[in-house]
C-alpha positions in Angstrom: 7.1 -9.1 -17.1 11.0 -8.2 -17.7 12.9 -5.6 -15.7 12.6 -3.3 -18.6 8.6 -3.7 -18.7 7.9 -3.2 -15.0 10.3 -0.3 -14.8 7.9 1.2 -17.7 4.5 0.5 -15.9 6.3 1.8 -12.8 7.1 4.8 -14.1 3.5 5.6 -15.2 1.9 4.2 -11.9 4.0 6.9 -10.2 2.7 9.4 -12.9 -0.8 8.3 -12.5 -0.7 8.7 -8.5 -0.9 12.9 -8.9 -3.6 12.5 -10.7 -5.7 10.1 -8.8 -5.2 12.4 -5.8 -6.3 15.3 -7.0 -9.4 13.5 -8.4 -9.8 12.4 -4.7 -8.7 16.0 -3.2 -11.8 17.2 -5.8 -14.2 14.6 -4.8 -13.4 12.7 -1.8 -16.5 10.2 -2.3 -14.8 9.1 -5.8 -14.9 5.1 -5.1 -13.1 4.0 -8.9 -10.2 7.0 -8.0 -9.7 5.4 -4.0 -9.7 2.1 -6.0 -7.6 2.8 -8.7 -4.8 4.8 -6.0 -4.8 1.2 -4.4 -4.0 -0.7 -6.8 -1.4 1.7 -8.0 0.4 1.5 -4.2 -0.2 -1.8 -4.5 1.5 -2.4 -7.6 4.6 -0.1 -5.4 4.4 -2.1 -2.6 2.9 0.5 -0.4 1.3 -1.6 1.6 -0.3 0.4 3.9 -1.4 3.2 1.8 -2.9 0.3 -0.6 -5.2 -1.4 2.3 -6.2 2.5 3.3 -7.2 3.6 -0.6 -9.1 0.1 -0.6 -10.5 0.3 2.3 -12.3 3.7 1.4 -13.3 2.0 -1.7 -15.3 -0.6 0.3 -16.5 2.1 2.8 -18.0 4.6 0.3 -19.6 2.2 -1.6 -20.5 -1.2 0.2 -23.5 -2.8 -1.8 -21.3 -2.2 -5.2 -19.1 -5.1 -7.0 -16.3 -3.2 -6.5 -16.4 -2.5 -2.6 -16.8 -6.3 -2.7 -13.1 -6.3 -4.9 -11.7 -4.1 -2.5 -12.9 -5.9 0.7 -10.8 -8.8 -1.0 -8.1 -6.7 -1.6 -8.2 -5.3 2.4 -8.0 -8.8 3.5 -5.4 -9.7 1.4 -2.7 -7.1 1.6 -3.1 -7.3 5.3 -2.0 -11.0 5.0 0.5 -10.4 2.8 1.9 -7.6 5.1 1.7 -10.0 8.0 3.9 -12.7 6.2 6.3 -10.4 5.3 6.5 -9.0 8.9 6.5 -12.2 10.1 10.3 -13.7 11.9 12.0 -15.7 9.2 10.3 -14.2 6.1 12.5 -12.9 3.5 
């Protein structure tokens, strides 16, 4: 992906992030919008906020394929946030 694409699907992540909290605002138990909000912090870098959305994914909906996704997802953003906090990473 060139700089011109990403800025592009950046731009409509951050549209798309309104949206998918007011869908969660309206219905809180909405697993594919908690999903969806984490990959788009994701996709941002928003750590954090990613691991949170996907972790209420997992939560509200733990026998499904895609709590299993998001469990994946949990575990590896929190990996990923530890290398990047870790002394010497760049």
């Amino acid at each position: 992906m060139n700089d011109d694409e990403r800025a592009k699907e950046l731009a409509a992540i951050e549209a798309k992030i309104p949206i998918l909290k007011r869908r969660i605002q309206a219905n809180p138990k909405d697993v594919e919008a908690h999903f969806e909000l984490g990959m788009a912090y994701a996709f941002k870098g928003c750590l954090d906020e990613a691991i949170q959305e996907f972790a209420d994914a997992a939560y509200l909906a733990p026998e499904t394929p895609l709590a299993k996704e998001a469990s994946f997802k949990v575990e590896m953003l929190r990996s990923l946030k530890h290398l990047k906090e870790s002394p010497g990473s760049t």
